[in-house]
DSSP file (Angstrom, degrees, kcal/mol; ACC not computed):
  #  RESIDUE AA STRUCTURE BP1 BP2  ACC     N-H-->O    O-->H-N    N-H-->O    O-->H-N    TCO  KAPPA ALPHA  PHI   PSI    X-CA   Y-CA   Z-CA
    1    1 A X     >        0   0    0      0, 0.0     4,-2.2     0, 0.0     5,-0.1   0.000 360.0 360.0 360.0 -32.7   14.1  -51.7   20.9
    2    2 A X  T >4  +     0   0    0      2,-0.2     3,-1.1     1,-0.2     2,-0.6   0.480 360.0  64.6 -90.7-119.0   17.4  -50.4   19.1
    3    3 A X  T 3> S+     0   0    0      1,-0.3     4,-2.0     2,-0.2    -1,-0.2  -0.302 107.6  37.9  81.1-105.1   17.3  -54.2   17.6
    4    4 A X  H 3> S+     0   0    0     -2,-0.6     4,-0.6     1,-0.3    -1,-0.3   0.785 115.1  51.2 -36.3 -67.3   14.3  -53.5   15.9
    5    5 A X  H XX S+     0   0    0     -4,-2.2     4,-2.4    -3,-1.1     3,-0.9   0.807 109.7  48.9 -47.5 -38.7   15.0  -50.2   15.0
    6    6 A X  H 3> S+     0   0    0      1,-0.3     4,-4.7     2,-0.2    -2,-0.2   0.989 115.5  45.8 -57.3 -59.1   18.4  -51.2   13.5
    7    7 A X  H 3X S+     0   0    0     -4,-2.0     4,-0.9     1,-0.2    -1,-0.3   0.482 111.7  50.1 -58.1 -12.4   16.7  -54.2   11.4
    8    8 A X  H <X S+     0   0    0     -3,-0.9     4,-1.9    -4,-0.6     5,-0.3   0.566 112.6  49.6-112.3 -38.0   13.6  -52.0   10.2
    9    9 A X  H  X S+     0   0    0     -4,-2.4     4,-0.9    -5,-0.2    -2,-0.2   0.928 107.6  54.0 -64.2 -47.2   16.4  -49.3    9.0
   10   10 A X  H  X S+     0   0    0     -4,-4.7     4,-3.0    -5,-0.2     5,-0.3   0.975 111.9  47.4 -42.1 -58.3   18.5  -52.3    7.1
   11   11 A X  H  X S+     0   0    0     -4,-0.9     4,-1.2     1,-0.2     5,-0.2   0.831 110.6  45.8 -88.9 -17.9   15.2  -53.2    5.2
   12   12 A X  H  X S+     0   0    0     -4,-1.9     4,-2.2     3,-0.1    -1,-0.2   0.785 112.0  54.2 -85.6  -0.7   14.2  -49.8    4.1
   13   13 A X  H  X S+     0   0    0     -4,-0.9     4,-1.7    -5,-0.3    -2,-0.2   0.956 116.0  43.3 -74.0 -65.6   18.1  -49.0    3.0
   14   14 A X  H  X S+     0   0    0     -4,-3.0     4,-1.8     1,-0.2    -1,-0.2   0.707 112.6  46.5 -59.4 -17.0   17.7  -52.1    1.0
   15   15 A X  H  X S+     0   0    0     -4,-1.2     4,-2.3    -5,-0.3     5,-0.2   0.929 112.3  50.3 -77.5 -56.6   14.3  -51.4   -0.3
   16   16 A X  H  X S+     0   0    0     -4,-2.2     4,-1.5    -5,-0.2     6,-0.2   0.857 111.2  56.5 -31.0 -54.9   15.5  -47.7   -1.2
   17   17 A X  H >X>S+     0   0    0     -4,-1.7     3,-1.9     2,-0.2     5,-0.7   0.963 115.5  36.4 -49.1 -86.9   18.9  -49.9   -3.2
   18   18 A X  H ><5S+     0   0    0     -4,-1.8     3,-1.9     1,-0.3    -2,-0.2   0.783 114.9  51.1 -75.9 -50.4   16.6  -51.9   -5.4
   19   19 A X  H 3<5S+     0   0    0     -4,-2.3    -1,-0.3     1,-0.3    -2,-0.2   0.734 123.6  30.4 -67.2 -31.5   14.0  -49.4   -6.1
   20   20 A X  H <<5S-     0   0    0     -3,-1.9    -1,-0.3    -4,-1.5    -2,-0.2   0.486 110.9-121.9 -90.9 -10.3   16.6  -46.6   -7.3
   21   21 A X  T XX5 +     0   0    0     -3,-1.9     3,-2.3    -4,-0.7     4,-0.7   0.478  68.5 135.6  30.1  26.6   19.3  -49.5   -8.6
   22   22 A X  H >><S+     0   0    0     -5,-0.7     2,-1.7    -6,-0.2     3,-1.3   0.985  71.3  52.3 -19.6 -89.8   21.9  -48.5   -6.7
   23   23 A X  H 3> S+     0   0    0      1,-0.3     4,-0.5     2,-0.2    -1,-0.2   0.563  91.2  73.8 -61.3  27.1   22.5  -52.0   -5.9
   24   24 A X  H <> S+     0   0    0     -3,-2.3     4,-1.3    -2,-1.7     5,-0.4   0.765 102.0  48.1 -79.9 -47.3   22.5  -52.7   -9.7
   25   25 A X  H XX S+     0   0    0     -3,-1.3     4,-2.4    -4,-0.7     3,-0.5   0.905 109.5  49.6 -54.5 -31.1   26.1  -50.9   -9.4
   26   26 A X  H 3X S+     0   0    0     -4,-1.1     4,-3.1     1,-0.3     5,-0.3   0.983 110.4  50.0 -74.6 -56.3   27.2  -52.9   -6.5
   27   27 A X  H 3X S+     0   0    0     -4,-0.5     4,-1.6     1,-0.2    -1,-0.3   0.790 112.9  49.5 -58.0 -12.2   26.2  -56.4   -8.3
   28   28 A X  H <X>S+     0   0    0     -4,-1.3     4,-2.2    -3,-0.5     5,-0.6   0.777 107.6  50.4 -92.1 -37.4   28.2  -55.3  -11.5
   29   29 A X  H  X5S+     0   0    0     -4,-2.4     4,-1.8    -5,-0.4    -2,-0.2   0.974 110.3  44.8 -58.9 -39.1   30.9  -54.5   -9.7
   30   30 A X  H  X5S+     0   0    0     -4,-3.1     4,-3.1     2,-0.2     3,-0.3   0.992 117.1  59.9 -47.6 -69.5   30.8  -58.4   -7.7
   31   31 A X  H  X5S+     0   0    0     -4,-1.6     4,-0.7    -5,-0.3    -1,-0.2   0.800 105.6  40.6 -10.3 -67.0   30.2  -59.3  -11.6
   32   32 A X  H ><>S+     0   0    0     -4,-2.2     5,-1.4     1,-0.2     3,-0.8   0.862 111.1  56.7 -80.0 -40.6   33.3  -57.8  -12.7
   33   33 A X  H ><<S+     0   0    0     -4,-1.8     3,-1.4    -5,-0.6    -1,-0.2   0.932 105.9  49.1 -65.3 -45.1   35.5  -59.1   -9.8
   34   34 A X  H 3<5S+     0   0    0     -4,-3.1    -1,-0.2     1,-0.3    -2,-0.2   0.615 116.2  40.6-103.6  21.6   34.6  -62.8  -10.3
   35   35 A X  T <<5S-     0   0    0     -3,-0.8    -1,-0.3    -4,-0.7    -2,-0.1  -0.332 111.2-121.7-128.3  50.9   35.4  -63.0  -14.1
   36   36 A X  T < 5 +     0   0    0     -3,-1.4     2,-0.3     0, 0.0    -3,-0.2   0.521  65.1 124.3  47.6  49.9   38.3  -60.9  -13.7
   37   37 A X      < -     0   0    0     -5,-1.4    -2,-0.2    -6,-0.0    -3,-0.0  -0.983  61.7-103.7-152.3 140.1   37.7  -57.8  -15.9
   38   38 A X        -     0   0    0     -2,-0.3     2,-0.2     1,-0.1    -9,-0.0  -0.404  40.1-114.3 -92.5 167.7   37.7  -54.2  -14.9
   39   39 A X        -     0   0    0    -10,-0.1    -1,-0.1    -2,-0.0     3,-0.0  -0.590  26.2 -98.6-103.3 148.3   34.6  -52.6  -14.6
   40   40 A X        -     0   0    0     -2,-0.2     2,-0.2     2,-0.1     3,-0.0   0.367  53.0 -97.1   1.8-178.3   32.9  -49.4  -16.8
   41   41 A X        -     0   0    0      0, 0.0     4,-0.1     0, 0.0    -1,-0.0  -0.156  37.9-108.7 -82.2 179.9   33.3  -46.3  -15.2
   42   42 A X  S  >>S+     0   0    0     -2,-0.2     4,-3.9     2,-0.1     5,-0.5   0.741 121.3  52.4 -73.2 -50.0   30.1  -45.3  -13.3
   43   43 A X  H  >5S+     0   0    0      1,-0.2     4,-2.1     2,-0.2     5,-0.3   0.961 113.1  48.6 -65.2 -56.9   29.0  -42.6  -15.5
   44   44 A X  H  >5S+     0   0    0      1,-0.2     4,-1.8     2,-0.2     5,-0.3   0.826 112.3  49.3 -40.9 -43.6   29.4  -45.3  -18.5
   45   45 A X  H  >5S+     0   0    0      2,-0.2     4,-2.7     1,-0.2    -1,-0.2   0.932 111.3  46.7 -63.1 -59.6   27.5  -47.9  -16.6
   46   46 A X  H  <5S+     0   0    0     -4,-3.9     5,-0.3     1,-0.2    -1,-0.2   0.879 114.3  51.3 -51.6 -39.8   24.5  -45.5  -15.7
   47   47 A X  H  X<S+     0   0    0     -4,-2.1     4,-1.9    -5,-0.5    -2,-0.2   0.936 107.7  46.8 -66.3 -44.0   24.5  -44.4  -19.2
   48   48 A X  H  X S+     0   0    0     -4,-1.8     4,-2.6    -5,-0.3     5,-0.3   0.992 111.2  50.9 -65.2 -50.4   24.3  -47.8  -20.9
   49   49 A X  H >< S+     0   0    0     -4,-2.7     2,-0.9    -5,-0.3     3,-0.6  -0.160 115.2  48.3 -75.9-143.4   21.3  -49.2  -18.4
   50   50 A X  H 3> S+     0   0    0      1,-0.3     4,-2.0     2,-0.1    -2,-0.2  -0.320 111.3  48.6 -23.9 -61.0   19.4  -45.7  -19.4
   51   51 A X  H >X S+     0   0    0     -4,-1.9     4,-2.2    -2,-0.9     3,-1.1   0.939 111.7  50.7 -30.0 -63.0   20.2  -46.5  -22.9
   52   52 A X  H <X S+     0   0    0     -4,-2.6     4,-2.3    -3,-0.6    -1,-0.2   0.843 111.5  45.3 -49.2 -49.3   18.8  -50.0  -22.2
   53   53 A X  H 34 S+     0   0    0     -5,-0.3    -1,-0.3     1,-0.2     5,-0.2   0.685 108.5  54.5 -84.4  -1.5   15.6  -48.9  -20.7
   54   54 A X  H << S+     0   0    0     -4,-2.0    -2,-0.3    -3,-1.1    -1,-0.2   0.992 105.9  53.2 -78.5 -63.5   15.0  -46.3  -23.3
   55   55 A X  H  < S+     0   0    0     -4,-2.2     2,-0.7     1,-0.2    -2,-0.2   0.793 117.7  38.6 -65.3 -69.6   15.3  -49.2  -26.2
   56   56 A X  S  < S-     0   0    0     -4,-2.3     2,-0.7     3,-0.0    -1,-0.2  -0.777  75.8-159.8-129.5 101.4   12.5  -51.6  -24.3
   57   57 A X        +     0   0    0     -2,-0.7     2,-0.3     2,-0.1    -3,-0.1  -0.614  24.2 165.0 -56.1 101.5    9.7  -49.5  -22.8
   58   58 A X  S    S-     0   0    0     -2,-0.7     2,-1.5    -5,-0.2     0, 0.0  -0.115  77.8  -8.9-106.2-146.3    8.1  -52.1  -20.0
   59   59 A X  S    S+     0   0    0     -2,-0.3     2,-0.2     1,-0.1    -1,-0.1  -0.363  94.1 139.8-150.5  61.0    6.3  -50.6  -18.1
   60   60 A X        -     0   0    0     -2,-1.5    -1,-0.1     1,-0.1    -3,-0.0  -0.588  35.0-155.3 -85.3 155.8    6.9  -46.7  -19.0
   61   61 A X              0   0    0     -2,-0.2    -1,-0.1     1,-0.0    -2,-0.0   0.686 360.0 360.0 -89.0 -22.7    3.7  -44.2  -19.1
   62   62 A X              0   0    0      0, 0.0    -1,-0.0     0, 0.0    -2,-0.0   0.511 360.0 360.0-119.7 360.0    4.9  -41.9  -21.3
């Protein structure tokens, strides 16, 4: 039963990650580690993908 629970907790932590893009930070950081270059700040990072998604509206309402 704890099992279950554990594995049913993993996949909504990871569903939560992608949906919010947390784990867009985690893959840039992996990014930055295996071509050797240090990474953005955080606060730069968020700001640039906001930037990004402001420039090409897919699948905004407003």
């Amino acid at each position: 039963m704890t099992a279950g629970v554990g594995r049913a907790w993993q996949g909504v932590r990871w569903y939560l990650r992608e949906f919010t893009g947390e784990a867009n930070w985690d893959r840039y950081l992996e990014h930055c580690a295996e071509h050797g270059h240090p990474p953005m700040s955080r606060y730069d990072f968020e700001r640039q993908r906001t930037d990004a998604a402001e420039k090409n509206p897919i699948a905004r309402c407003c």
